[in-house]
ROLOLO-117249 format. One record per residue: y, x negated, z of N, C-alpha, C in turn. Coordinates in steps of 0.001 Angstrom, whole numbers, plus 500000, padded with zeros to 6 digits. Example, Ala and Ser with C-alpha at 12.3 -4.5 7.8 and 13.67 -1.06 7.14 Angstrom:
% residues 2
494310486810507800495500487700507800496700486800507800;497750487150507080498940486330507140500030487100507870;
//
This chain:
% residues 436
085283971302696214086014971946697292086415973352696876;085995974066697858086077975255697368087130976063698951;088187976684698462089319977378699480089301978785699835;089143979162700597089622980701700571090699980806700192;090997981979699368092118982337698392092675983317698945;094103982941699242095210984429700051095654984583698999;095775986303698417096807986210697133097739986704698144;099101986482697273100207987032697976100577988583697618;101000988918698511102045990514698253102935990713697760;103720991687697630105064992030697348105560991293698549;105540992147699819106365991316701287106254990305700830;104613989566700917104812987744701187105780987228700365;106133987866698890106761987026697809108160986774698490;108493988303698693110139987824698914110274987636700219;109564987526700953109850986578702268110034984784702225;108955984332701384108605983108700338110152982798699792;110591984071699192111592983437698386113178983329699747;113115984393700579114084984313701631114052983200702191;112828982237702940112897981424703171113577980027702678;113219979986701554113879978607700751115288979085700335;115410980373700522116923980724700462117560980217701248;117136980325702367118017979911704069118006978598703766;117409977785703170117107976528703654117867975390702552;118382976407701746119379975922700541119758974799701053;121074974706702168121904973636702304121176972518702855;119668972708702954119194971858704076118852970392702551;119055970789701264118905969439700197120104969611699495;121398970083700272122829969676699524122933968131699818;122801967513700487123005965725700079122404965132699391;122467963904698587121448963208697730120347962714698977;120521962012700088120268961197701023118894962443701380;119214963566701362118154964541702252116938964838700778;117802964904699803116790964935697889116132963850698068;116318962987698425115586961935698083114183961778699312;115056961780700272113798962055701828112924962686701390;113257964117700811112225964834700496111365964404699368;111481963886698433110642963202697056110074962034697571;110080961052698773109498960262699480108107961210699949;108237962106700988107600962516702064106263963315700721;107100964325699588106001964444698654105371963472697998;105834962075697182104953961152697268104241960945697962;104346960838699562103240960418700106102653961015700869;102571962406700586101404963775700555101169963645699435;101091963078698440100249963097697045099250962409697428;099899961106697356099156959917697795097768960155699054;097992960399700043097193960993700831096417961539700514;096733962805699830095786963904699192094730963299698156;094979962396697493094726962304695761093451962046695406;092345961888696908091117962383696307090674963809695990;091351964588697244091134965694697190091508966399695658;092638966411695533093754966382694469093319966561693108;092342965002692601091761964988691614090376965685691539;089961965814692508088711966552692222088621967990691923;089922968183692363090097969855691787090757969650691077;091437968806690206091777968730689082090577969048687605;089683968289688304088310967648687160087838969503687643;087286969801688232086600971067688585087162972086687990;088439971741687959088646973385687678089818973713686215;090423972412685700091339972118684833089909971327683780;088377971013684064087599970776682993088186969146682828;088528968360683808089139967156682903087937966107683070;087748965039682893087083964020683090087924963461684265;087171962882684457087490961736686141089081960597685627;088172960437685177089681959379684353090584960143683963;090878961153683034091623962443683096092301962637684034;091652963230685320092089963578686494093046962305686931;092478961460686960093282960324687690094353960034686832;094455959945685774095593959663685017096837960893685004;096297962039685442097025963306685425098022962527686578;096800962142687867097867962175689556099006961365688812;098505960159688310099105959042688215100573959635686955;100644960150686318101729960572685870102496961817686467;101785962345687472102405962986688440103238962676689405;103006961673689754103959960802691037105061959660689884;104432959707688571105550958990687482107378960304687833;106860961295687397107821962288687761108684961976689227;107912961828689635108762961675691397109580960184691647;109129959438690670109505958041691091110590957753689911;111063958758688849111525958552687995112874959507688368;112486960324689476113152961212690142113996960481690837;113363959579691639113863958682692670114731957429692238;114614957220690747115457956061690534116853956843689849;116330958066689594117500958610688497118595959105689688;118207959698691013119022959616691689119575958444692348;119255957025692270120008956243692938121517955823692725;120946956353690655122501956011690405123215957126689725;122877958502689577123270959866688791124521959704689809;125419960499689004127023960564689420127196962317689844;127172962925690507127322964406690694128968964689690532;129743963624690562130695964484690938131309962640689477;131964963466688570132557962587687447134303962626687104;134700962012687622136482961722687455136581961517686059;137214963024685926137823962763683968139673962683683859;140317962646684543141508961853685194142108962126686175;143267961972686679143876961800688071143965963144688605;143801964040687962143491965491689074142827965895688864;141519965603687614140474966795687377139126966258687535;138369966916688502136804966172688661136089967251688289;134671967040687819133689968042687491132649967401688480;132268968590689026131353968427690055129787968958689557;129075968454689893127709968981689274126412969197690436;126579970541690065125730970976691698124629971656691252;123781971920691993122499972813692210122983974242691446;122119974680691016121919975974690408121281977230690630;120723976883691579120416977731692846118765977373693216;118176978658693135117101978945693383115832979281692304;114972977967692028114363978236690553112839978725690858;112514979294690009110849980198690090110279979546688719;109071978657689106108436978256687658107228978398687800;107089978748686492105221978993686010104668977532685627;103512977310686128102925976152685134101584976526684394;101646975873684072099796975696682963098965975149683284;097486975782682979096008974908683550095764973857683186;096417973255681791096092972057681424096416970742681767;097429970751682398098356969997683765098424970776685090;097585970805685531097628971788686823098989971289688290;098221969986687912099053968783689184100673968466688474;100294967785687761101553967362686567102516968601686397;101639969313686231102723970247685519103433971492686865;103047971011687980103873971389689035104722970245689262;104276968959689960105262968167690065106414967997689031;106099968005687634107188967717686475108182968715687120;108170970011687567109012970994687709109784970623689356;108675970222689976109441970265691291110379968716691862;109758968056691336110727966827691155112292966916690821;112499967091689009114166967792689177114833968779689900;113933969826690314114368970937691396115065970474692287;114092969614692773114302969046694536115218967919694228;115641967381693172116763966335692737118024966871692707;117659968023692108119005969022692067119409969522693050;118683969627694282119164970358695398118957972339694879;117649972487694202117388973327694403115659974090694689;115957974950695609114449975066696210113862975540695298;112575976038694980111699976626694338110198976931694551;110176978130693644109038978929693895108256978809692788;106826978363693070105676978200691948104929979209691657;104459979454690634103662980319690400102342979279689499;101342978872689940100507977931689096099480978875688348;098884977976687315097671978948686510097007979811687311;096598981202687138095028981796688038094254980994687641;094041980502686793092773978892686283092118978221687087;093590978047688231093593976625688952093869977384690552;092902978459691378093465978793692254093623977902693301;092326976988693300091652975947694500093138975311694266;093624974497693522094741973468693438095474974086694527;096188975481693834097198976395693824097166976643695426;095998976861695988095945977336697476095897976098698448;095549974550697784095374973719698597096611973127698686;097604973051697912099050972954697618099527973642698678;099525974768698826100277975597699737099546975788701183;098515974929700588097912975135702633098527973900703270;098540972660702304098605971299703213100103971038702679;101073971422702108102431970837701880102840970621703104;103584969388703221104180969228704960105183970248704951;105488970505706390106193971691706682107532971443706365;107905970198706408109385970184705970109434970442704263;108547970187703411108408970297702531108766972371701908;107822972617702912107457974345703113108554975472702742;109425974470703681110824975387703488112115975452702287;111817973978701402111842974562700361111183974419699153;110046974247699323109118974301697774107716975704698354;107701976528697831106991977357697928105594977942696973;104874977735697080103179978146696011103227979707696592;102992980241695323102427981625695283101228981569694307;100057982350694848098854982643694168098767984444694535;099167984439693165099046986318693056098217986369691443;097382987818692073096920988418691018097252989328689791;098704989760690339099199990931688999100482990815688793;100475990806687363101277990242686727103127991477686762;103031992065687793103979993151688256104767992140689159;104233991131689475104499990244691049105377989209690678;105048988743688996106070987828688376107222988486687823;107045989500687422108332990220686797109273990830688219;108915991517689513109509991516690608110302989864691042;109706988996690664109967987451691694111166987271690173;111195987270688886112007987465687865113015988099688172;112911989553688787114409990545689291115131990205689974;114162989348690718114919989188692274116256988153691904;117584988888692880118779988284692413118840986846692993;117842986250693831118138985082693875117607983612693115;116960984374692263116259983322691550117175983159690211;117631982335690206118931981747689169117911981213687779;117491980438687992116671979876686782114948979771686770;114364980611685716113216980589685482112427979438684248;111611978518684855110710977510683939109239978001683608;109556977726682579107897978334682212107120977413681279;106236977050681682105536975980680356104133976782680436;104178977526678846103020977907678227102951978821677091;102296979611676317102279980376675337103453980629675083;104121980997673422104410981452672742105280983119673144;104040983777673426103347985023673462104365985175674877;103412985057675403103939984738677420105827984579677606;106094983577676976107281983168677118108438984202676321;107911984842675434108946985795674528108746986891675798;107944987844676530107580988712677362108968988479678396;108690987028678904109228986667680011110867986838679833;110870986065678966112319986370678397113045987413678066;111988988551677748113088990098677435112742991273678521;111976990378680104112193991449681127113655991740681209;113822992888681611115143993169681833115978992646683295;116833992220683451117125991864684890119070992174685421;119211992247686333120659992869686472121391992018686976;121172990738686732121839989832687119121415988424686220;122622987458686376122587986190685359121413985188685726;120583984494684224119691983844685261119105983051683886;119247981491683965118608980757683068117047980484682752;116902980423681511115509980068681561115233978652680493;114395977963680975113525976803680249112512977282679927;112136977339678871110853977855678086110198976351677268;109578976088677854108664975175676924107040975807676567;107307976022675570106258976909674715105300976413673432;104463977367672636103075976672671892104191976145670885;102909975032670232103386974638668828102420974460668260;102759974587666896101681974398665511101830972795665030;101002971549665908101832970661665842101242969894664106;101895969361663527101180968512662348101189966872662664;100104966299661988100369964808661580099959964377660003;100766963757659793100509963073658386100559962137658205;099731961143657264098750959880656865099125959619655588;100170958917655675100468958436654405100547957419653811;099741956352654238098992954917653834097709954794654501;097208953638654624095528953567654819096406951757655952;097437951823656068098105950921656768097274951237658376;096410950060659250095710950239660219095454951977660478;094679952355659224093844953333659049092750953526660428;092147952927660756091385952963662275091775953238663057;092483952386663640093466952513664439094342954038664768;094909954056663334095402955490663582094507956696664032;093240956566662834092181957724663177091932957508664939;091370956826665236091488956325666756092850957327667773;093698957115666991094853957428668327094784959113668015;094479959596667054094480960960666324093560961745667114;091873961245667177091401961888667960091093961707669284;092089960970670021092249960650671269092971961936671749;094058961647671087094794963093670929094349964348670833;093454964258669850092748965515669933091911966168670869;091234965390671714090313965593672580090826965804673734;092045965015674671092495965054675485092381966633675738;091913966815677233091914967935677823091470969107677031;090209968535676403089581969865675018090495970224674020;091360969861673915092616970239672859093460970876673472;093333971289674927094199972011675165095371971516676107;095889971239675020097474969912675514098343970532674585;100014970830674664100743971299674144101120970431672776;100629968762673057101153967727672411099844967483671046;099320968264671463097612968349670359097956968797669279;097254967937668269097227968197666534096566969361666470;097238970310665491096787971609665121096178971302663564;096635970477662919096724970257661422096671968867661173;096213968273659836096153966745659823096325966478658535;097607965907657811097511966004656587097386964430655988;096390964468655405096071962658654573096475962622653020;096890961812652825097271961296651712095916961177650726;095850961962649426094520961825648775093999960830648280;094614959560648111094690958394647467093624957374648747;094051957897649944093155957003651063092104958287651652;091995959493650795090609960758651000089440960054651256;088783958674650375087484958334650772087592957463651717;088519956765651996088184956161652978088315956677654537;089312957555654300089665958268655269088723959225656225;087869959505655547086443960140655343085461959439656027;085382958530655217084208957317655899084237957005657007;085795956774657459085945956248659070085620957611659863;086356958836659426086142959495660372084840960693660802;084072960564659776082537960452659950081957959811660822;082206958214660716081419957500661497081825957718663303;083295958131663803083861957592664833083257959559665469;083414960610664847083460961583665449081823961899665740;081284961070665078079811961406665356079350960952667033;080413959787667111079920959033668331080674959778669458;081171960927669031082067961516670613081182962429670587;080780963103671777080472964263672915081178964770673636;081057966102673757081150967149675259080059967464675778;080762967953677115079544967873678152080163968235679498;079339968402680689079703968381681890080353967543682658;081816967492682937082634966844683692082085966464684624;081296967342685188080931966925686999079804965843687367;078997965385685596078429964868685808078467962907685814;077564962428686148077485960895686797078113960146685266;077654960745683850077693959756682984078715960950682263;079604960067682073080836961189682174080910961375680504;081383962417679630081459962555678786083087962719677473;083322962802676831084167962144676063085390963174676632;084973964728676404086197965807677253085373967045677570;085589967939678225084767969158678282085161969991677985;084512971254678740084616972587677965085769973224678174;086195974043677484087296974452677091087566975332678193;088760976515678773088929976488680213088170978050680750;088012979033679497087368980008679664086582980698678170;085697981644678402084789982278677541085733983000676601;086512983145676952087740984108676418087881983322675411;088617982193675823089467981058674475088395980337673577;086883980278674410086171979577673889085373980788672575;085882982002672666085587983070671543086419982849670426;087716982923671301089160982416670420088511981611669297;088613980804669571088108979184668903086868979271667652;085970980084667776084474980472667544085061981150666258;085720982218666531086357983279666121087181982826664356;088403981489664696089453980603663756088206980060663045;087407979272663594086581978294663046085501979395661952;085381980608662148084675981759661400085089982058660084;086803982187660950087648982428659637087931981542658591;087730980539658970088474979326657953086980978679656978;086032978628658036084584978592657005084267979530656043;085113980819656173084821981615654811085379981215653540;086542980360653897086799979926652389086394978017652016;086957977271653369086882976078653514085633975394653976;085989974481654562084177973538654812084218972411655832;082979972734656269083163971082657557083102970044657117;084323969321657619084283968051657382083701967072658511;083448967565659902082912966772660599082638967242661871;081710967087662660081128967610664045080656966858664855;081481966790666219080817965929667044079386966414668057;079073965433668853078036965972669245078512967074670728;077269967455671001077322968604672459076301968248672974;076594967923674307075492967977675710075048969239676124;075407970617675645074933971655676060074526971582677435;075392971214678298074851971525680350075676971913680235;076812972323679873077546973342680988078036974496679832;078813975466680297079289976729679490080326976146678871;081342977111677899082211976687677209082173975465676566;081194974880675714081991973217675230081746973955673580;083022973457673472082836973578672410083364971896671585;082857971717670470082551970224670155083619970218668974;084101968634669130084805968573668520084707968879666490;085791969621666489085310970314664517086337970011663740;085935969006662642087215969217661708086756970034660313;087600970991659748087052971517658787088613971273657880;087753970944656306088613970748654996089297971878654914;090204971926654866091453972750654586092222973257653362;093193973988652719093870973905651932095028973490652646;095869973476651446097612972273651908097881973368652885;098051975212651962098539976410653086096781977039653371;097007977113654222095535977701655181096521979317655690;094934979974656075095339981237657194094912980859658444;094687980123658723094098979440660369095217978605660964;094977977291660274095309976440661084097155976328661037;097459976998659521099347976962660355099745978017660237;098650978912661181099267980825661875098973980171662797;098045979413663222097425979955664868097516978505665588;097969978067666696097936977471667484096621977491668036;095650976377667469093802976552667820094011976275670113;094520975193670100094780974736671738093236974401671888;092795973301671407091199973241671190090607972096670716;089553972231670478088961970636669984088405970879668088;089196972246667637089199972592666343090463972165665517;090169971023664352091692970228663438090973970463662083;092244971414661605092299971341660299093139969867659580;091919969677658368092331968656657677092614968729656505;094071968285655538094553968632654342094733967725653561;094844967828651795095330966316651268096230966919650685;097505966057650676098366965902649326098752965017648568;099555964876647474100237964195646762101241963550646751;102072964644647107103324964519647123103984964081648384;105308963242648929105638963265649997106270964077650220;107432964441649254108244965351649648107841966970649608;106611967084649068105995968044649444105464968596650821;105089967697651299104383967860652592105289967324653394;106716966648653562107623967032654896108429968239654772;108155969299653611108924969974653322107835971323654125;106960970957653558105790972105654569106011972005655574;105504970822656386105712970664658003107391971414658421;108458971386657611109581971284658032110132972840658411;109201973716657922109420975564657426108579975514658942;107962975074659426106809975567660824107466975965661771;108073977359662082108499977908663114108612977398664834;106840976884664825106454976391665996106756975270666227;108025974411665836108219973159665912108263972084667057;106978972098667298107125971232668940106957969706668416;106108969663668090105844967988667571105526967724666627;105378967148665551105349965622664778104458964238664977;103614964692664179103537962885664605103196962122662727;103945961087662565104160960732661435103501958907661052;102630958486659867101877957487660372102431956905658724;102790955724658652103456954833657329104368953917657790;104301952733657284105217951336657092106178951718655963;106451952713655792107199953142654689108819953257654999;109545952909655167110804953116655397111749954125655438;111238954405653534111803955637652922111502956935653575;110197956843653912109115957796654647110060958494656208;110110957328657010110290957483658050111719957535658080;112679957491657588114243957901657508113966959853657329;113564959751656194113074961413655695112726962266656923;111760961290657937111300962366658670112396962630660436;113180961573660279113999961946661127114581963162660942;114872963557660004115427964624659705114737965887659920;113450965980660052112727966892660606113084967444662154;113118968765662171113600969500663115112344970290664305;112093968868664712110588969016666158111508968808667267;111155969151668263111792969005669605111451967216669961;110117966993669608109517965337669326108867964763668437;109362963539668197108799963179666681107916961906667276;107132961421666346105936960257667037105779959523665395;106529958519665402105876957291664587105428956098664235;104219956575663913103458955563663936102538955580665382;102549956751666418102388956871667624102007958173667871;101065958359668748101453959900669608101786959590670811;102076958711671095102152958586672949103868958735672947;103970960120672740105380960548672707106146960612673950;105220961265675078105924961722676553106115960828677673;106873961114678313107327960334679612108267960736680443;107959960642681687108996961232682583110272961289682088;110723960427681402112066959535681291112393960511680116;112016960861679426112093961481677889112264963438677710;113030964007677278112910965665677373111814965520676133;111245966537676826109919967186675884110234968748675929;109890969293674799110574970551674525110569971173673158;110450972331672691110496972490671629111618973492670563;111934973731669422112863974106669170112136975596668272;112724976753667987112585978227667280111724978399668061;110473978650667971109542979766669009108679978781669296;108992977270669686108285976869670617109420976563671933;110376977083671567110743976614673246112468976902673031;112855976733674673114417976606674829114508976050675707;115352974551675946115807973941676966114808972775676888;114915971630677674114028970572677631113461970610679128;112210969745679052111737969224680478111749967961680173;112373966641681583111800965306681638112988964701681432;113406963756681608114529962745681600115931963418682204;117331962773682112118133962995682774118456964823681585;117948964727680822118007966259679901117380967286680799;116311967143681175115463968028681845116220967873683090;116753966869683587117434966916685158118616968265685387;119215967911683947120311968379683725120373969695683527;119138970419683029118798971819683192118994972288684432;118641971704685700118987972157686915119968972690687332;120831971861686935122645971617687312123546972638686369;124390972939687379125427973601687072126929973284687326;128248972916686440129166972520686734130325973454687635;130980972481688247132460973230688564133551972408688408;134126973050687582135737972236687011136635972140688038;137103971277688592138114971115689928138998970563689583;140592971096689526141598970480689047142627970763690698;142931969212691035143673969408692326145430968970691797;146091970063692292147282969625692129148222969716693284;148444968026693089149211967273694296150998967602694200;
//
């Protein structure tokens, strides 16, 4: 499916944004928040062939991909819907003083190509819980989504959730100035998100930044060794690597090096990339542009000048961009893999010795978004609580969930998304002391 594409203007923007201005009081009740997270469920629902197919087309996902995206997309809305049945807005802390917890106004969020669907709903769900309207700005990646969103939203919907598809990047920093946009969300780069953050603006205005990370995992028994390798490059592959929650680095214990080896020889040989669109669907595809897919070409250049492949999956070569899954041997400190956030189907792999060596490495990583930590060890896993990730995963990567803030801490992020944390970003208090 292919859309004609309106970009928007200067006018259209802040007319866009006037509108859901007016229409503020129209989700001051819980009773009218909730109507509205019904009526978008079931314009999802409706939509969700359409939906997923421009998901797979243009976000590169596999079919199953796609469908699992909707399907944790409407998780957001329904997690929305229970958290308001019983959230308290207004909390009696004694006989004259209540804190009231209200909307925060008017929020403007960016999302990312790699969740195109998801990663609008994640944002517009607490919005519209909070009783506040908002304005999208989705990937240029993803225009088809971006324009079919804003052609078919029901009209009651219209007035206050708003899609903008603009081309220059003058249009986000104007929709940033503008004094009615109270809080800005942004899920993506590093880079992007520091920019966003030091436009200048003349008025007060929060931001959620969920941003890159340099994420690590470490292997420190041969304890359901398969298994783990298994969940590792599940992880890895998801959406070409380009998932915020994706291993950048992989550190194994040298003591389980050969075996560790053996398995993952045998398992990466049997994955492929390839063309999404096609009948016999392939393991993940190509990466989202020529640009990143240089990126990638580029790390993997650098790190073969000193280091070495440890393993290569296969390529269907039909479509552009695939690049195949690569692990290359590493040192403990590399210049690749913990400077650069790969966002890819490229994992550096390391051994050490020591434990307290290597939670002490992971623990200095600026980019601290995630963790994921693999041992029956006790001692192990007390130690790594103490590690300072926005999310930690043990024995697991299946870290996220509506229910849960995901988020990262130093220069991967400020503020959380997801659970009553991420709700709570919305909201803003007022101290009310009545005296009788």
């Amino acid at each position: 499916m292919k859309l004609k594409i309106v970009y928007d203007t200067q006018k259209i923007i802040d007319s866009k944004i006037n509108l859901i201005d007016k229409n503020l009081f129209k989700i001051k009740t819980v009773r009218n928040r909730i109507n509205n997270l019904l009526v978008l469920k079931k314009f999802l629902q409706k939509h969700k062939h359409s939906l997923t197919n421009l998901i797979t087309k243009e976000a590169n996902k596999t079919f199953d991909e796609s469908n699992s995206e909707f399907d944790y997309a409407v998780e957001f809305i329904d997690y929305s819907l229970n958290l308001l049945s019983k959230y308290r807005f207004i909390k009696n802390i004694n006989k004259n003083r209540k804190i009231f917890l209200k909307s925060i106004g008017i929020v403007f969020a960016i999302t990312p190509y790699n969740d195109p669907l998801a990663g609008v709903i994640r944002k517009i769900a607490p919005s519209l819980s909070a009783g506040s309207p908002i304005i999208l700005k989705p990937s240029p990646y993803c225009t088809n989504l971006s324009q079919y969103l804003s052609n078919y939203l029901p009209k009651r919907l219209k007035k206050i959730i708003q899609i903008t598809v603009i081309k220059k990047n003058k249009l986000t920093t104007r929709i940033i100035k503008n004094k009615k946009i109270k809080l800005v969300s942004f899920t993506g780069s590093t880079k992007i998100g520091l920019k966003l953050n030091n436009i200048k603006i003349s008025h007060t205005q929060k931001k959620i930044l969920e941003l890159g990370g340099i994420n690590y995992a470490i292997i420190f028994d041969d304890n359901n060794l398969e298994g783990i390798i298994d969940e590792v490059l599940i992880r890895k592959i998801k959406v070409a690597g380009q998932a915020c929650s994706s291993i950048n680095k992989l550190y194994v214990h040298r003591q389980i090096k050969s075996k560790f080896e053996g398995i993952i020889y045998s398992k990466v040989s049997k994955i492929f990339c390839g063309n999404v669109l096609t009948k016999h669907q392939p393991q993940f595809g190509p990466v989202i542009s020529k640009k990143h897919y240089n990126f990638l070409k580029k790390l993997e250049y650098e790190s073969l000048k000193t280091d070495y492949l440890l393993a290569k999956s296969k390529n269907k070569n039909d479509t552009k961009n695939l690049f195949p899954l690569t692990l290359i041997q590493t040192g403990f400190n590399d210049k690749v893999f913990d400077k650069f956030e790969t966002f890819g189907p490229l994992l550096g792999v390391s051994y050490f010795e020591n434990e307290n060596t290597v939670l002490k490495k992971v623990s200095e990583n600026e980019y601290s978004l995630v963790c994921y930590i693999f041992t029956k060890n006790p001692r192990i896993i007390s130690l790594a609580k103490n590690l300072n990730f926005g999310s930690l995963g043990i024995n697991t990567t299946k870290i996220q969930s509506p229910s849960a803030p995901t988020g990262g801490n130093n220069l991967s992020g400020l503020g959380r998304e997801g659970g009553e944390w991420g709700f709570g970003e919305f909201l803003t208090t007022m101290n009310c002391v009545t005296n009788k």
